[in-house]
PAMARRO-105618 format. One record per residue (C-alpha): residue number from 1; residue in three letters; y, x negated, z. Coordinates in nm, 3 decimals. Each point is the difference from the previous one (the first is absolute). Layout:
N
PT seq type       v       u       w
PT NUM  ALA       Y       X       Z
...
REM end
This chain:
222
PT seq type       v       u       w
PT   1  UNK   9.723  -2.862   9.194
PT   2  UNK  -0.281  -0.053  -0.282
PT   3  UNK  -0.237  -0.256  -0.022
PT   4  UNK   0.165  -0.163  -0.307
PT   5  UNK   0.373  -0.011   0.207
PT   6  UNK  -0.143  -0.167   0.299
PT   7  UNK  -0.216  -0.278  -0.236
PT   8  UNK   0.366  -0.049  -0.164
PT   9  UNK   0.166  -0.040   0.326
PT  10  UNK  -0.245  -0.228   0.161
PT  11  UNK  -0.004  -0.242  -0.336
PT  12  UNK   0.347   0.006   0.057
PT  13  UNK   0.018  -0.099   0.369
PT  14  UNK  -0.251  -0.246  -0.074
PT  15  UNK   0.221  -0.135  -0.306
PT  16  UNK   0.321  -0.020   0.252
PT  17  UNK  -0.173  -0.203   0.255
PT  18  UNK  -0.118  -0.270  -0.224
PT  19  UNK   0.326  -0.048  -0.107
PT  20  UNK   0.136  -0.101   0.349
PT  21  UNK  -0.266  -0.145   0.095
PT  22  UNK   0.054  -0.234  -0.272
PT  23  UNK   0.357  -0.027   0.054
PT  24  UNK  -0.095  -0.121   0.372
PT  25  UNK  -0.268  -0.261  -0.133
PT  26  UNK   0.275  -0.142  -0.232
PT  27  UNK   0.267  -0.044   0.242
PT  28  UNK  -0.234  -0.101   0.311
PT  29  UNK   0.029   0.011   0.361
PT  30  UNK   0.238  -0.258   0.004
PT  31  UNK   0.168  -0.011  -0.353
PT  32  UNK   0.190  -0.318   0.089
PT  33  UNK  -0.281  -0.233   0.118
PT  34  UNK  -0.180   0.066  -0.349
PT  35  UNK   0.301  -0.167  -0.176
PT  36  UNK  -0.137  -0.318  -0.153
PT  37  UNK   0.166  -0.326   0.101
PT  38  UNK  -0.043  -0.339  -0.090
PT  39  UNK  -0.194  -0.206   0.218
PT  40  UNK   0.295  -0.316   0.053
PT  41  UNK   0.210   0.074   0.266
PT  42  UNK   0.339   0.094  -0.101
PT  43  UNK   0.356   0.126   0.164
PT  44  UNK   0.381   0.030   0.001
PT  45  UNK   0.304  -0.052   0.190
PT  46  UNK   0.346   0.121  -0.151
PT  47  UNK   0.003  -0.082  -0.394
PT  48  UNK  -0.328  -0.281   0.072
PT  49  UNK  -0.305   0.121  -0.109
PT  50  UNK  -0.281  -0.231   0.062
PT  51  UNK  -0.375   0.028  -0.119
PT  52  UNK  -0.325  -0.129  -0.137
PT  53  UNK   0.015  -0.234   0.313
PT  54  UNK  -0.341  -0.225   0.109
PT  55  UNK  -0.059  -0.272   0.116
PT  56  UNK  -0.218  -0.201  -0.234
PT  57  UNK  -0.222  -0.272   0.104
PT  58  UNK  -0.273  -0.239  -0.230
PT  59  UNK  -0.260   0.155  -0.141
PT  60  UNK  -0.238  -0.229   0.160
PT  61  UNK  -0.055   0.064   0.377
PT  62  UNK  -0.071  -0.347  -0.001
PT  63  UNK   0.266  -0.123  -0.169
PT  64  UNK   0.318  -0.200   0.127
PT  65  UNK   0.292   0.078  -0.134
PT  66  UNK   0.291   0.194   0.022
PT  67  UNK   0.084   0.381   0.028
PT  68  UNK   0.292   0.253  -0.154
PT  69  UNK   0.188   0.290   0.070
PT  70  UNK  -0.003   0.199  -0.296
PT  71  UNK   0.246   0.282  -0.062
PT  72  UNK   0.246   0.168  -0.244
PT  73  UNK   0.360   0.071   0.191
PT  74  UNK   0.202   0.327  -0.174
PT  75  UNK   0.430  -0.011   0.042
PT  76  UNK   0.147   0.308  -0.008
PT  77  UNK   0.282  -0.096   0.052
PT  78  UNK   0.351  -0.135  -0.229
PT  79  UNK   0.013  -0.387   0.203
PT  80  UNK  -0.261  -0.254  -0.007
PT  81  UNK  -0.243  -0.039   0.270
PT  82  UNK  -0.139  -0.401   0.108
PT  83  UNK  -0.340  -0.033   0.143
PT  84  UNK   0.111  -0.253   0.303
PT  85  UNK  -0.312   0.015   0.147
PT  86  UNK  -0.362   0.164   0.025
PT  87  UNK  -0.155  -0.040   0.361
PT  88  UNK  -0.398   0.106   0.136
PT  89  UNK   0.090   0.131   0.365
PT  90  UNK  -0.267  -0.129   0.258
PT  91  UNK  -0.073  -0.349  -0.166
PT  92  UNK   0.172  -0.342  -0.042
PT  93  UNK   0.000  -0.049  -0.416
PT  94  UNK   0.267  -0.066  -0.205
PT  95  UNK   0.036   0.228  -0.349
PT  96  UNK   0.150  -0.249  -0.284
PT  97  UNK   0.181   0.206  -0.232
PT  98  UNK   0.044  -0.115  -0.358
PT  99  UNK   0.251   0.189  -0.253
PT 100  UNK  -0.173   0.034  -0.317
PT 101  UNK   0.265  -0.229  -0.192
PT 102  UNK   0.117  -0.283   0.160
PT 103  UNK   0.127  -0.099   0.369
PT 104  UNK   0.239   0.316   0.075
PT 105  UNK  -0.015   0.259   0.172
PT 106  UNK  -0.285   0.299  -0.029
PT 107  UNK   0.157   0.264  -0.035
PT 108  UNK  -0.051   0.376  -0.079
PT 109  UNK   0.211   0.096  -0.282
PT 110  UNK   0.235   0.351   0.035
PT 111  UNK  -0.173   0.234  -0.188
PT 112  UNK  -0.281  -0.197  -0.060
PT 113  UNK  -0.308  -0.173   0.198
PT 114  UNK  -0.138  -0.300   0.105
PT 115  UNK  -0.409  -0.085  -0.034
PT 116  UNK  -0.140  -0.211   0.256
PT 117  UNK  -0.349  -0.178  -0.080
PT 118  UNK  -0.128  -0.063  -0.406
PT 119  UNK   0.085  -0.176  -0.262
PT 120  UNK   0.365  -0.053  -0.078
PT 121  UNK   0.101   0.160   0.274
PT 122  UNK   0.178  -0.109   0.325
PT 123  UNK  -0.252  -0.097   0.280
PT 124  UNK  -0.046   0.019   0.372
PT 125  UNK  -0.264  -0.288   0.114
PT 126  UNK  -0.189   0.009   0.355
PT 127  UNK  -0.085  -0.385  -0.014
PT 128  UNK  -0.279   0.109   0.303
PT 129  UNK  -0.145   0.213  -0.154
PT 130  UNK  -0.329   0.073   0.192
PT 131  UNK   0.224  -0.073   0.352
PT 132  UNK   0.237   0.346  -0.091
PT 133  UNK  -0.276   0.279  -0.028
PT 134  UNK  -0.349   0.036  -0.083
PT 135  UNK  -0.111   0.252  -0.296
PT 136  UNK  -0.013   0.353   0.050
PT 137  UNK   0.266  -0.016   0.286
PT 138  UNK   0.357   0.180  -0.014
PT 139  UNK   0.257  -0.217   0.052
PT 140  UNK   0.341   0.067   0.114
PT 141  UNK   0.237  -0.134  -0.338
PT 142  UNK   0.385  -0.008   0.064
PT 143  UNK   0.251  -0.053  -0.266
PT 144  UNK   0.379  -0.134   0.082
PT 145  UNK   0.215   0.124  -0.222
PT 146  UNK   0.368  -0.061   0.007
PT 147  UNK   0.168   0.340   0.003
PT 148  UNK  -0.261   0.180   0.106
PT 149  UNK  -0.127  -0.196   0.267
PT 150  UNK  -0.417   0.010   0.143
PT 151  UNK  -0.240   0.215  -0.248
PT 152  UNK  -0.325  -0.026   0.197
PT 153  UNK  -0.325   0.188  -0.057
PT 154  UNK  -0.386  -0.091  -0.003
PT 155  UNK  -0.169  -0.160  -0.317
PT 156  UNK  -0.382  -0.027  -0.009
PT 157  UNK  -0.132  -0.316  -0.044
PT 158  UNK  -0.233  -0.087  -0.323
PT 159  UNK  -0.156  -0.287  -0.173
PT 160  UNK   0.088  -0.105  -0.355
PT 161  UNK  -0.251   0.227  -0.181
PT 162  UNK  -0.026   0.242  -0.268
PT 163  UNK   0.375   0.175  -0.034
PT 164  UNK   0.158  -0.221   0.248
PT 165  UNK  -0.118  -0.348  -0.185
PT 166  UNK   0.277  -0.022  -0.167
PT 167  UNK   0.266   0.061   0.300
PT 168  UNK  -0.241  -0.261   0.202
PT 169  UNK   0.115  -0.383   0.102
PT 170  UNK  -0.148  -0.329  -0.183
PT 171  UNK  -0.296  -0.188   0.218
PT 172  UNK   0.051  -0.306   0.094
PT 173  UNK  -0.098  -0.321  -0.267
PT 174  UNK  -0.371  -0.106   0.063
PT 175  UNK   0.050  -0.420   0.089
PT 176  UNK  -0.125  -0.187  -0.244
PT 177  UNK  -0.331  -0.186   0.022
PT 178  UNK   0.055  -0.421   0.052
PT 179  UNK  -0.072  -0.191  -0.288
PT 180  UNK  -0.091  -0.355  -0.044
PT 181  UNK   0.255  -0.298  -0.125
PT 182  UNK   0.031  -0.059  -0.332
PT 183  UNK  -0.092  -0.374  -0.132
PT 184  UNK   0.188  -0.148  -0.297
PT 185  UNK  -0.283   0.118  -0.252
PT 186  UNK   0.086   0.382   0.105
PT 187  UNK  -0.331   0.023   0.230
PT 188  UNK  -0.027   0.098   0.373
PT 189  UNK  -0.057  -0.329   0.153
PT 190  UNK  -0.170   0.070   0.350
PT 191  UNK   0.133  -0.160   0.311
PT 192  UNK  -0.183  -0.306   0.093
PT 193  UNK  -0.116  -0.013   0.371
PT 194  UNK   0.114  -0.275   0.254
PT 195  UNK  -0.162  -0.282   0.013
PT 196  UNK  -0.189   0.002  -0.345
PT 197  UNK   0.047  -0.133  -0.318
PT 198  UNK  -0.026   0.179  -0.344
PT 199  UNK  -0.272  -0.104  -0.200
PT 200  UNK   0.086  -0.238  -0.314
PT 201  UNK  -0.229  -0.059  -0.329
PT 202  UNK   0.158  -0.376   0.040
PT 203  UNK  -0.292  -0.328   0.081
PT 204  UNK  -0.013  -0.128   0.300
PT 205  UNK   0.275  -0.288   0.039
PT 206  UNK  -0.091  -0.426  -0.069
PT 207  UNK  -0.145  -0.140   0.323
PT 208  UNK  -0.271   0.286   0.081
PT 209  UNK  -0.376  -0.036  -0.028
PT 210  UNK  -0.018   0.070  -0.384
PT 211  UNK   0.165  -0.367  -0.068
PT 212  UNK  -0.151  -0.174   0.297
PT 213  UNK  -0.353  -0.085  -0.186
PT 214  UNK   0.189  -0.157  -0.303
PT 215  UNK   0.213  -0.257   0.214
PT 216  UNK  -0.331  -0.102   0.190
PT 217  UNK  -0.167  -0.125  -0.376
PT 218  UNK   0.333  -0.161  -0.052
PT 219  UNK   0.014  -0.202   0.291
PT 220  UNK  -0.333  -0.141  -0.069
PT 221  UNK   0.022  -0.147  -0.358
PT 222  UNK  -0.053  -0.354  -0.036
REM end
């Protein structure tokens, strides 16, 4: 074989194994762990998909105040599904649930989906808050549903911050500062202690030592 016919088989050996090799690069050792998912904890059971589940507590560490589950619930299916319930396995709250309109039911519409957390949506309220979890935590979420039955899974837990602000729950009103009574000019009239008097721009009353010199001069006239 010539020079020039071994140079051209060698480029194209060299030519064939980039090729694969970049074939192997672009599927990976493990094609299916390189799949991007979403960080919010998500499943299914029969024609129930649930997802973007977490647990979402105040922004504030230090803050008192409630918590939420927040979460978007998919149905699949041709009937209506009803959220009976949402439970945190392994502690004593309660989850309120609130339908977005009114007292009903919250359900999850056939065909359709329900949003848990935000505004004008339905809502799911962990009154204590800071009792259920503690940030960064997974917690164990499970959602009753009434054909379907338990849909449980584990949501991490987040504070109220940058995308999740808007899924987060309300703090708790500051109490407001006392104030003094009003007197019947508008002003804050302060409390008087026990005891004393307030002090009066009025003289001092007939009888004291201001008119005592006067009835002395009187009595000796004559």
């Amino acid at each position: 074989m010539s020079r020039s016919l071994r140079h051209g088989a060698l480029a194209a050996t060299a030519i064939a194994f980039s090729i694969v090799s970049l074939s192997a690069c672009a599927a990976g050792n493990h094609a299916e762990t390189l799949k991007v998912r979403p960080d919010n904890a998500a499943t299914s059971v029969g024609t129930v998909k649930v997802q973007n589940v977490n647990v979402i507590t105040q922004a504030d560490p230090e803050a008192e105040g409630p918590a939420v589950v927040a979460a978007t619930l998919f149905n699949d299916g041709t009937e209506n599904e009803v959220l009976e319930s949402i439970t945190l396995p392994g502690t004593d709250v309660q989850v309120k649930l609130q339908a977005a309109k009114g007292s009903g039911p919250v359900e999850v519409p056939a065909g359709g989906q329900l949003v848990l957390g935000g505004k004008g949506n339905a809502s799911a309220v962990i009154a204590e808050g800071r009792e259920a979890t503690q940030d960064g935590n997974v917690q164990q979420v499970v959602f009753k549903l009434s054909r379907t039955g338990d849909v449980g899974l584990g949501a991490t837990v987040v504070p109220a911050e940058g995308y999740y602000k808007d899924f987060g729950p309300s703090a708790l009103p500051a109490s407001p500062a006392p104030s003094a009574t009003p007197d019947a000019t508008g002003s804050a009239t302060p409390e008087t202690p026990a005891g004393e008097s307030p002090a009066t721009g009025e003289s001092p009353a007939a009888g004291t030592e201001q008119g005592a010199p006067e009835a002395a001069t009187a009595g000796t006239t004559g």
